[in-house]
Each structure stands twice: as structure tokens, then as C-alpha cells.
C-alpha positions as CSV (number, residue, x, y, z in Angstrom):
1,X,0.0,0.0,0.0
2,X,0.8,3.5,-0.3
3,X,2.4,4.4,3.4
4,X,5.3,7.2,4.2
5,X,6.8,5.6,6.8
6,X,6.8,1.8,5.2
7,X,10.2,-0.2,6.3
8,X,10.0,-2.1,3.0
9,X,13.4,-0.8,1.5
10,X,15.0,-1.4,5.6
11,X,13.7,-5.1,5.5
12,X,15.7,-5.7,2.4
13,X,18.5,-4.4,3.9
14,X,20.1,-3.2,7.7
15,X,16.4,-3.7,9.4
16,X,15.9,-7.4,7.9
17,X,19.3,-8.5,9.1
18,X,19.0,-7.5,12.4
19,X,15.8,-9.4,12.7
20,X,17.1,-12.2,11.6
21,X,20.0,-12.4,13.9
22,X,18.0,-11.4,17.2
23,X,14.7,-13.5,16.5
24,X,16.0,-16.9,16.9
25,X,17.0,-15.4,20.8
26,X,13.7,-13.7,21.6
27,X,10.5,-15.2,23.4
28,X,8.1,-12.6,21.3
29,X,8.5,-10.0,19.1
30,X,6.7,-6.6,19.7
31,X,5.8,-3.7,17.4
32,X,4.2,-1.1,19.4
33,X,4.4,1.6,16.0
34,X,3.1,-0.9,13.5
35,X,2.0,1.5,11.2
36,X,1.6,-0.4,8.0
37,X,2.4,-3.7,9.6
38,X,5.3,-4.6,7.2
39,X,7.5,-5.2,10.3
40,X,5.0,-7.4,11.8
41,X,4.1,-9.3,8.7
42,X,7.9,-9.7,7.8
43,X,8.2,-11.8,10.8
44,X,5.2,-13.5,10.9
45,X,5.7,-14.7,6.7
46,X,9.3,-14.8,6.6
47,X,11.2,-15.8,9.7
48,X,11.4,-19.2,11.3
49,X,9.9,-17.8,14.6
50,X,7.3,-19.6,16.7
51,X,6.9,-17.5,19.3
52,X,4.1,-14.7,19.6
53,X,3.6,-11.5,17.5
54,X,2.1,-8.4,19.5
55,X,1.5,-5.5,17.5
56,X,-0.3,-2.1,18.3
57,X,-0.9,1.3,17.0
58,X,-2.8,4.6,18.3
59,X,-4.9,3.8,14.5
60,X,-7.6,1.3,13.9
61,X,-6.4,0.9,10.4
62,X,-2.8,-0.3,11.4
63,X,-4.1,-3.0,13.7
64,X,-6.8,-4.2,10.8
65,X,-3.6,-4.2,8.9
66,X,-1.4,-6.5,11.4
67,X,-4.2,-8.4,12.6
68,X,-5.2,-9.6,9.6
69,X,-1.8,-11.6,9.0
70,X,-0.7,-12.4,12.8
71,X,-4.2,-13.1,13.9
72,X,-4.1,-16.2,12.1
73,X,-2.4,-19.9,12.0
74,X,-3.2,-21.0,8.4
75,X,-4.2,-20.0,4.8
76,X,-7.4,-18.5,3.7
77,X,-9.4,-19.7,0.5
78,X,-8.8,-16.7,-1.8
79,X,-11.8,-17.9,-3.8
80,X,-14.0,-18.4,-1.4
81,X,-13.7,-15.2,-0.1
82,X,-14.2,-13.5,-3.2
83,X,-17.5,-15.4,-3.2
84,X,-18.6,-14.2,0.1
85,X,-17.7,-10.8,-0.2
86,X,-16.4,-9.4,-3.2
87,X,-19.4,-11.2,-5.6
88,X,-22.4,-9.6,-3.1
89,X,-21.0,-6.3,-2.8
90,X,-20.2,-5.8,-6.9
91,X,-24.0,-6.9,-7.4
92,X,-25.4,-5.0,-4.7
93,X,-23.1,-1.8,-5.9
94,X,-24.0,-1.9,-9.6
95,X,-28.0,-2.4,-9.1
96,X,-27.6,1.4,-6.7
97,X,-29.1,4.0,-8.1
98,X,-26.0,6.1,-7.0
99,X,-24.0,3.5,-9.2
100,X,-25.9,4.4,-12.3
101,X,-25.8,8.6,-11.6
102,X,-22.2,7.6,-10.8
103,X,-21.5,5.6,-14.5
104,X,-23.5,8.2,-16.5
105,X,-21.6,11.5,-15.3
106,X,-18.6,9.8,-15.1
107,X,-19.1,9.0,-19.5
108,X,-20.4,12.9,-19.7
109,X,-17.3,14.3,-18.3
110,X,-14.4,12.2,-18.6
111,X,-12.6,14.2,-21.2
112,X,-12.8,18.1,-18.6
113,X,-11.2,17.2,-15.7
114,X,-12.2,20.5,-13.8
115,X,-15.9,19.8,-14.4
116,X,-15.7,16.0,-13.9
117,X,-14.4,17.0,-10.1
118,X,-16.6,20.0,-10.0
119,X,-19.8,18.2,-10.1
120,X,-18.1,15.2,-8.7
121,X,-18.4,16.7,-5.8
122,X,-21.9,18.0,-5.7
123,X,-23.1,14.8,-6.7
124,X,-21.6,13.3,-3.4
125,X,-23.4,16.1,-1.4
126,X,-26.6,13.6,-1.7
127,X,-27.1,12.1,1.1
128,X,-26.5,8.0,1.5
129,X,-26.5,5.8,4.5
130,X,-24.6,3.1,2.6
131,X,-21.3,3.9,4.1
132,X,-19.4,7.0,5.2
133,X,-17.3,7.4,2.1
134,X,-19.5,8.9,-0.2
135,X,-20.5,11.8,1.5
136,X,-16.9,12.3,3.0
137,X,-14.5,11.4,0.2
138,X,-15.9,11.2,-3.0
139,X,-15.5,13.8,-5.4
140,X,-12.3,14.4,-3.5
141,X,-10.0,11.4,-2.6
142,X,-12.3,9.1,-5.3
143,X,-15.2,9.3,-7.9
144,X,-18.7,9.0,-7.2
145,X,-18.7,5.5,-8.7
146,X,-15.1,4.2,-6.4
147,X,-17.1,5.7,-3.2
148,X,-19.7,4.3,-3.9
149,X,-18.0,0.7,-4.3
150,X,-15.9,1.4,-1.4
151,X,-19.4,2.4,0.8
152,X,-20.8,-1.4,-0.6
153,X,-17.5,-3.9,0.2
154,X,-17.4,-1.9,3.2
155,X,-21.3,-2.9,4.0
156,X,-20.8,-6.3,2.9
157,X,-17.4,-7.1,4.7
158,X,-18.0,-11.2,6.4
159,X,-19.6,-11.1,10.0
160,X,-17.3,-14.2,11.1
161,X,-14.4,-13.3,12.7
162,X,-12.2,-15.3,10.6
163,X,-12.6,-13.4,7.1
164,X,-13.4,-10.2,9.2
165,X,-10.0,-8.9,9.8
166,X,-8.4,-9.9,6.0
167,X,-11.6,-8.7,4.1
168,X,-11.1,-4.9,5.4
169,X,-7.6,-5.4,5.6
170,X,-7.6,-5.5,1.7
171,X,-10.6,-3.4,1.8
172,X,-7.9,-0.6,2.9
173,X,-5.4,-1.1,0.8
174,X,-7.0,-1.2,-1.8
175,X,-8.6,2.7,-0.7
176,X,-5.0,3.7,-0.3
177,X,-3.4,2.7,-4.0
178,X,-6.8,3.9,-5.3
179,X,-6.7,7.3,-3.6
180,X,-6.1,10.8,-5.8
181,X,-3.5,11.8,-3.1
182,X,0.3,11.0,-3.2
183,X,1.9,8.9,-0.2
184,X,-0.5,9.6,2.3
185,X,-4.2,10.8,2.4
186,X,-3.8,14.5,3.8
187,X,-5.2,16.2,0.8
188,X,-6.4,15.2,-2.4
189,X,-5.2,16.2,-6.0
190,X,-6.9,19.0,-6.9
191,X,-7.7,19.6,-11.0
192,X,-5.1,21.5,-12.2
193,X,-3.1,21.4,-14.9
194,X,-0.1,19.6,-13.4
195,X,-2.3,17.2,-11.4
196,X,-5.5,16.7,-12.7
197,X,-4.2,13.7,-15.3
198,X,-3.5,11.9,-11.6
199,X,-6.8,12.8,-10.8
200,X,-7.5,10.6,-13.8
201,X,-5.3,7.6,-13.8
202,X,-6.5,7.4,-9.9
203,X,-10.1,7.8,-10.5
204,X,-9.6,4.8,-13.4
205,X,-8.5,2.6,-11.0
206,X,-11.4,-0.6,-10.4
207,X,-11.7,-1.0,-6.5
208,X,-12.7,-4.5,-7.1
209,X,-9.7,-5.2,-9.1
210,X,-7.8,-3.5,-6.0
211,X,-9.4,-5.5,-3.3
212,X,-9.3,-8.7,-5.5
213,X,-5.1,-7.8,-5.9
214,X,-4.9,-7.3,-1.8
215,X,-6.7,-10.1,-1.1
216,X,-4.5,-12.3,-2.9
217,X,-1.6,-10.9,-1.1
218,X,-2.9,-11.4,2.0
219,X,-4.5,-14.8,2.1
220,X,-1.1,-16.7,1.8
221,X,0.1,-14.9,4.8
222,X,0.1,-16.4,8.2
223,X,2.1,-16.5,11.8
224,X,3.6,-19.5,13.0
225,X,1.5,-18.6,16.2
226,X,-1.0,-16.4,16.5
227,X,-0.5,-13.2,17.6
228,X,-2.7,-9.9,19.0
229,X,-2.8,-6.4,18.0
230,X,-4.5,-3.5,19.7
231,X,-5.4,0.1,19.6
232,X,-3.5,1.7,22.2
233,X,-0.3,3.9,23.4
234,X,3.1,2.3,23.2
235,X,3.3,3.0,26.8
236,X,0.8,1.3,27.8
237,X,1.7,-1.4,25.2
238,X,4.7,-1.5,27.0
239,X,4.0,-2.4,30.2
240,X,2.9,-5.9,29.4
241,X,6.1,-7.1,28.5
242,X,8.4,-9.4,30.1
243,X,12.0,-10.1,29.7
244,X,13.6,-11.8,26.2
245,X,10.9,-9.8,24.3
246,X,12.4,-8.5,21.5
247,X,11.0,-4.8,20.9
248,X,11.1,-2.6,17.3
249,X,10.5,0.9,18.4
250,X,9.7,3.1,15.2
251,X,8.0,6.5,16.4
252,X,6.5,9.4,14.4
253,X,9.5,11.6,12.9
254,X,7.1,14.0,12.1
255,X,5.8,17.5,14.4
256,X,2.6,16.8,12.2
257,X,0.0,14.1,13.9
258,X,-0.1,11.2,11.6
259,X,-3.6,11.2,11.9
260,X,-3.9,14.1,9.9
261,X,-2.6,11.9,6.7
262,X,-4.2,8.6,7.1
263,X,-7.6,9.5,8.5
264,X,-9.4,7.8,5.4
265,X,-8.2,4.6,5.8
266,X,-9.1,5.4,9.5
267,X,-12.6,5.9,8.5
268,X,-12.9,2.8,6.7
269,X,-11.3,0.5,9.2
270,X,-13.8,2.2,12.1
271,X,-16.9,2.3,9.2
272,X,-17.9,5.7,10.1
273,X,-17.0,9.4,9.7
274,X,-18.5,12.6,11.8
275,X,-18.1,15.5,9.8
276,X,-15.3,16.5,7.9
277,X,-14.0,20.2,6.9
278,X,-10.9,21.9,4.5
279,X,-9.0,20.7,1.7
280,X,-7.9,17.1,3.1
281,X,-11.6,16.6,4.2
282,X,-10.7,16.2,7.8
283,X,-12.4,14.8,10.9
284,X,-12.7,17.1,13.9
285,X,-9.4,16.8,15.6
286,X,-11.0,15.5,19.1
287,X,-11.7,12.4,16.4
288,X,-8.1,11.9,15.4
289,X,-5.7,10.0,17.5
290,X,-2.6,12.5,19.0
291,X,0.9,10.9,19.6
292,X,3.4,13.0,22.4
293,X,6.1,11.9,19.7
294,X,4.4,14.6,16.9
295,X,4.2,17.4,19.5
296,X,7.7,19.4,19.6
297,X,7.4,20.4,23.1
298,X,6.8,17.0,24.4
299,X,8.6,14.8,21.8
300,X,12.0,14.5,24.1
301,X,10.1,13.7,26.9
302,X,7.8,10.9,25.3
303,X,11.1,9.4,23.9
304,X,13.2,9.3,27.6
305,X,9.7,8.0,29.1
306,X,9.6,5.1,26.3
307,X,13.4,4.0,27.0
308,X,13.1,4.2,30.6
309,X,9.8,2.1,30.7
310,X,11.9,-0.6,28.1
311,X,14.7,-0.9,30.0
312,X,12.6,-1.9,33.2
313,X,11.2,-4.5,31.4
314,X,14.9,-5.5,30.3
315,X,14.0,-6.3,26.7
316,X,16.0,-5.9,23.8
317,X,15.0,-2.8,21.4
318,X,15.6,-2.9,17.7
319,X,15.3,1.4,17.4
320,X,14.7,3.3,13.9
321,X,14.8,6.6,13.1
322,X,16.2,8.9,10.6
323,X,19.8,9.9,11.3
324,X,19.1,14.0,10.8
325,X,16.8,16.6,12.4
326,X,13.1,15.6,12.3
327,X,10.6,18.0,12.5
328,X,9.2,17.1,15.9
329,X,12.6,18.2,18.0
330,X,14.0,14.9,17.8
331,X,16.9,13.5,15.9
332,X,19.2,10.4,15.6
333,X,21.7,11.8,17.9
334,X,19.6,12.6,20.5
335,X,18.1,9.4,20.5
336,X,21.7,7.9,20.7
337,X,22.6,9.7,23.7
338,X,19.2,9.2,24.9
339,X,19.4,5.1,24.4
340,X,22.7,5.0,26.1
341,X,21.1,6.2,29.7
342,X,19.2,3.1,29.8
343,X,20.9,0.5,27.7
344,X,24.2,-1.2,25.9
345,X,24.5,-0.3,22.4
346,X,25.4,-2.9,20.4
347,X,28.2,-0.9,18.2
348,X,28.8,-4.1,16.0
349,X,25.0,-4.0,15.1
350,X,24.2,-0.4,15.5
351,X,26.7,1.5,13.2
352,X,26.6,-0.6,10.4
353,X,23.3,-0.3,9.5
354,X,22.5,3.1,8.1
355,X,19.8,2.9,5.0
356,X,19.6,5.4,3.0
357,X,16.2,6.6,1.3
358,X,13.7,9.1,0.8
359,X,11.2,9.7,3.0
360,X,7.7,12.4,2.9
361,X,8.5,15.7,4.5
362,X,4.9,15.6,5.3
363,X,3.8,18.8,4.1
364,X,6.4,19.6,1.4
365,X,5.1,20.7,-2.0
366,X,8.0,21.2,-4.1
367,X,7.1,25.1,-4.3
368,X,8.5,28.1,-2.5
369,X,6.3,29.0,0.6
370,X,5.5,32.6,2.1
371,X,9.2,32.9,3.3
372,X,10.6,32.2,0.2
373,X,11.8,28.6,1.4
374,X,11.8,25.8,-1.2
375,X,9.8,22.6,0.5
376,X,10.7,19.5,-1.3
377,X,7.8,17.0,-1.3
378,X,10.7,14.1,-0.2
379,X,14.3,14.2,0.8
380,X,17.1,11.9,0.6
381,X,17.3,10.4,4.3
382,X,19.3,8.0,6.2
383,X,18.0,6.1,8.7
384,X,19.3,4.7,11.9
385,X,19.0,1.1,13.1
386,X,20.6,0.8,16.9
387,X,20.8,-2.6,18.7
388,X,19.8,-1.6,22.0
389,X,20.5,-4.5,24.7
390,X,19.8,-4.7,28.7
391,X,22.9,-3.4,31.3
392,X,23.5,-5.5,33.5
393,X,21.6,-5.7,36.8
């Protein structure tokens, strides 16, 4: 899926060796910032480890993500699935009468993309109790007719708990590589002439096809033992677990609340939305989760708390994070000299592992702002890995 933060490029390098060295020493791995699950789902699919997988994020959608592959000891029957779920909702969805309003302006104004969005939009102010996406995203993050599809696999998802958790799993993923928003879903495209032919190729996209192509990643994928994930603080997280856990700490970088860019995969993991307002069609902020690591002014102090609360537990901490200044006060020196108050760092595994990348500046246009500043959409970024181990008692 489309995610800022995804450790895809670290698995395949620093990150995934790490893993594989400390794994086959640790009672139970824990992800506390699961995010996309990738971590999670790396261990789960592609390690030899038989102990337990705990994941959790402050985000419903992350622990739909994780949950769906950890929660689960064998394969699921792609096909049958698609039967139960994907079948129903594609008949329901085309015999709506929003469908057919949907198909017929969609053929009327395929060819102006200003006027396709324009009315787009106004089209979705009708009122539906389908599902929360019409009214909230469409016309915006997707067309009439992908809302509209969204609103039905989201109605139809199975009741029983064992296709639950995979259905809506690939029923997010799929909203994220259809959405008409780069890496992240903080604000839509908008219809001009540099990005209204994304607008387009996004808005072409099949949801069905989408779900269908998630779905048959993710019903291969299975723990050796099933694991839990949960909504909730890494703190808190935290203070269930025991020693020989082995811990990947990955906080927000960012002085921007990550709940700001992913609150419509949010809304379809939860299956409702409250109203929304601006550009990115946002909840009401007392909706959207807040993490001490995106606040400047507390960042430093939500990072020291974190260590100390680890190094109680005497568990050994796999920590990433980008080797410069981040925008939230904190940066991979300071979370050096932080980690060495509480624990050894390995300096055979620690230094060694720097990936380099580009990550979101989460904001970042590529224009010039009021001050004259150029704000690069992404920048070139290395990333720390440290091997953080117990001191002795």
C-alpha cells in the first residue's frame, strides 16, 4: 500500500538483518508503531519464529492491517472469499441508483477534468446511509462510482471473525493505492493542470480489481502462532512485556499528527465518519488520534519515558529513526545519547546499518512557501538502526 513511513526498502537491507540475527534469541517479538504492519508481517511470513507477534498502534487501520496476517495460524481460500464478499458487494453496488448517476456522469465528463471533479463533488453532497465514504470522500479522494464501491465492500465485509480482519484489511489497501492523493491521504489532488491527469489515472483505477489484488496478497500470509494487536499507546503497550521480548521501536519523525494523513483509511477501518472540513476533508481533531512523539514540546520527553519504561522490562529494542533533524525536536543523535542512559548499544549492530532513502517531508510541496523557502515534497534520508541491549543488573 501507499504508506510514508513503510520499512519495506529497511527489510531488504540493515532492518531485515537484524531481525534475523536477534529472532532466533527472543521469546516474542513486539511492534508497538506498526503502522503499516510490514515489520509485523515480515516476521510473521518470513522468519522461522514460533513465538508470539504483538502488535499495536494509536490507528484502527494499522491494527486491521497486522491483525489480519498475525491473527491467524493458516491459509485462507482466496476464492471463497471472493465469493462471500467481493461477488455480493459488486452486485449490490451496480444495481444502486447512485451507481448508475455515478456511471453516467462519469461517460459525460471524462474528457474536462475541472468539471468532472466540479460536479463530482456535488453529486456526493446527496445524502446516502450506505457507508461513510460517499458523503466524505468522494469527489475528492475518489469518484462518485469508487465511493460508492468502497461504501458497498465496506457494508458487505463477512460477519465471522475469521474473514473479518483480512476482508477490510484489503478493503484498505485497496482505498490507499486507489486514492487521488500521493503517499499519504492529507489532501487530495486537486484539477489542475499539473495534477488533474493523476486525478484521472487514480479515479480509473477498479476497486474490485484492487481488493481482489490485496486479497491475494494477504491470504497466503500467516504467523507461526498467532498473535494480538491492539489500539493503544506504546506506553501502555509496553507495560505488558516481560524479559527476552524483543521490541522494534519506530515512532512518528514528524511535528505533524499522523492522523492528519491517514484518516481515510481510519474511517474505513472504524466504518464511520462525523463530519469532515478543509481541503484534506478532515475529521474534527478531538476524532483523530494524537501521539506525544508529533508534539515538539513533548517529543523529548515521550522518547526518555519510552526507553526508561523498556529498559525496566529488560527487553532488547531494535530502534529506527532517521539519522538528521526531524521535525518534531527529535533527531538520531539525540536518540543515541538518549538510548545510552538506559541500555548497551550494540556498536557491532548499530553502526553498520544506516539505509539510506527518501522519506515524505509531510507537508512539502515542491514550491516556494511565504518565506521564500523551497519545501521539497521528499528528501534523501538516512536512517538509523541501533541494537539496544539490557545493562546488566
Amino acid at each position: 500500500m501507499k504508506y510514508m513511513g513503510s520499512k519495506r526498502q529497511m527489510l531488504e537491507n540493515g532492518l531485515g538483518e537484524i531481525l534475523r540475527d536477534q529472532l532466533p534469541h527472543a521469546k516474542r517479538f513486539v511492534d508497538p508503531f506498526c503502522g503499516s504492519a510490514g515489520v509485523v508481517n515480515y516476521v510473521a511470513t518470513n522468519q522461522k519464529f514460533k513465538g508470539e507477534i504483538i502488535a499495536g498502534d494509536l490507528q484502527k487501520y494499522a491494527v486491521v492491517l497486522a491483525r489480519a496476517v498475525i491473527g491467524r495460524t493458516e491459509k485462507i481460500d482466496f476464492e471463497r472469499i471472493k465469493k462471500l464478499w467481493i461477488e455480493p458487494a459488486r452486485k449490490a453496488a451496480e444495481n444502486s441508483a447512485f451507481f448508475a448517476k455515478s456511471l453516467a456522469h462519469e461517460r459525460e465528463n471524462f474528457g474536462n477534468i475541472k468539471k468532472w471533479v466540479k460536479e463530482s463533488r456535488e453529486l456526493c453532497e446527496f445524502p446516502s446511509k450506505i457507508g461513510p465514504v460517499w458523503n466524505a470522500y468522494g469527489g475528492h479522494y475518489f469518484s462518485p462510482k469508487q465511493a460508492i464501491i468502497f461504501d458497498y465492500l465496506l457494508k458487505n465485509i463477512p460477519k465471522n471473525p475469521r474473514y473479518k480482519d483480512v476482508c477490510l484489511a484489503a478493503l484498505i489497501i485497496a482505498a490507499s493505492r486507489c486514492a487521488a492523493a500521493p503517499g499519504h491521504t492529507a489532501q487530495p489532488f486537486q484539477p489542475t493542470v499539473g495534477a488533474g491527469k493523476f486525478i484521472k489515472i487514480s479515479w480509473s483505477l477498479d476497486p474490485f480489481k484492487s481488493c481482489e489484488t490485496a486479497l491475494k496478497e494477504l491470504t497466503p500470509m500467516y504467523a507461526q502462532k498467532k498473535g494480538r494487536a491492539y489500539v493503544s499507546d506504546a506506553k501502555r503497550l509496553i507495560s505488558k512485556l516481560k524479559e527476552g521480548d524483543l521490541v522494534l521501536v519506530d515512532p512518528p519523525y514528524s511535528g505533524v499528527q499522523y492522523s492528519r494523513f491517514y484518516h481515510v483509511l481510519e474511517t474505513i477501518a472504524r466504518g464511520k465518519c462525523g463530519e469532515v472540513s478543509g481541503v484534506g476533508r478532515y475529521p474534527a481533531i478531538s476524532k483523530r488520534p494524537q501521539s506525544k512523539f508529533s508534539n515538539v514540546g513533548q517529543s523529548m520527553k515521550a522518547m526518555e519515558d519510552l526507553l526508561q519504561s523498556l529498559a525496566k522490562r529488560r527487553v532488547t529494542v531494535i530502534f529506527t529513526f532517521p539519522k538528521g533533524d526531524s521535525s518534531n525536536g527529535l533527531s538520531g543523535g539525540k536518540v543515541i545519547e538518549c538510548s545510552r542512559k538506559y541500555f548497551n548499544l550494540d556498536k557491532r549492530r548499530t553502526h553498520h546499518h544506516v539505509i539510506a532513502g527518501k522519506f515524505s517531508t509531510l507537508g512539502g510541496n515542491n514550491k516556494f512557501n511565504k518565506n521564500k523557502k523551497f519545501k521539497r515534497s521528499r528528501v534523501a534520508s538516512e536512517e538509523l538502526v541501533l541494537l539496544l541491549k539490557p545493562k546488566k543488573k
